[in-house]
C-alpha positions, 0 to 999 in steps of 0.5 A: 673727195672720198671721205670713207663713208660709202656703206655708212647709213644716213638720216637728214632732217630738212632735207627738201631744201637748203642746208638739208639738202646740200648735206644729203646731196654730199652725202649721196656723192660719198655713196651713202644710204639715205632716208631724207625728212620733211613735212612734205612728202610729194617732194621728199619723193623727187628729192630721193630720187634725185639722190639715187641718182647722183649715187645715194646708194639707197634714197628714201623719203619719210615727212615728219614734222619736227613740232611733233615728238610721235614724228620724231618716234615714227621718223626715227623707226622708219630710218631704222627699217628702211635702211637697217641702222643709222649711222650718221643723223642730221637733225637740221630744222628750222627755227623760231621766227627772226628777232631780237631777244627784247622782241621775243616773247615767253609764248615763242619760246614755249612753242618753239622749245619742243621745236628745236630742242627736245624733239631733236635729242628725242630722236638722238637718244632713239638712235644713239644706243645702236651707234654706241654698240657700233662704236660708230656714229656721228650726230650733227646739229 
């Protein structure tokens, strides 16, 4: 399927796994430039050449870990170097542990916020401003 986004330069989070993995390896299918996260780096470094293989046009493996906002900032300004702009940003990650909302507790709620809300935007509003002036981007949660 060609869904016109070869050339298009990508950033997917959670990327060694799961979800993550099977949107990057759509998006390598589609020709497109990608710079894949993780908190581990040996494996981010097969999953980009996994990539490359399966017609990324360009794979790059960056870890960061979600629970630090300095991550998201280095994360964000590797993608940019690495592929010279994003144009499509995944921020997919994982979450607090499963629960009821009796169970959960007000200590979950304050470590995970960080996690899986102001980290992400973090990261969205250090890219978003590019893909304005583009007029083209998509931010997928």
């Amino acid at each position: 399927m060609d869904l016109g986004l070869r050339g298009r330069r990508a950033l997917v989070m959670g990327a060694s796994k799961g979800l993550g993995r099977a949107i990057a390896d759509s998006l390598a299918a589609e020709g497109v430039a990608l710079v894949v996260s993780g908190r581990e780096g040996a494996s981010l470094d097969a999953v980009a050449a996994e990539l490359r293989a399966a017609g990324a046009a360009a794979a790059h493996g960056v870890p960061a870990d979600v629970a630090s906002a300095a991550d998201m900032d280095r994360l964000g300004d590797e993608a940019l170097r690495l592929l010279g702009g994003v144009d499509i940003l995944v921020l997919n990650h994982g979450g607090p542990p499963p629960g009821s909302a009796l169970e959960i507790t007000v200590d979950q709620i304050e470590a995970w916020f960080p996690r899986i809300v102001l980290h992400p935007i973090r990261l969205a509003m250090r890219l978003l401003p590019a893909m304005r002036e583009r007029k083209w981007g998509r931010i997928l949660t």
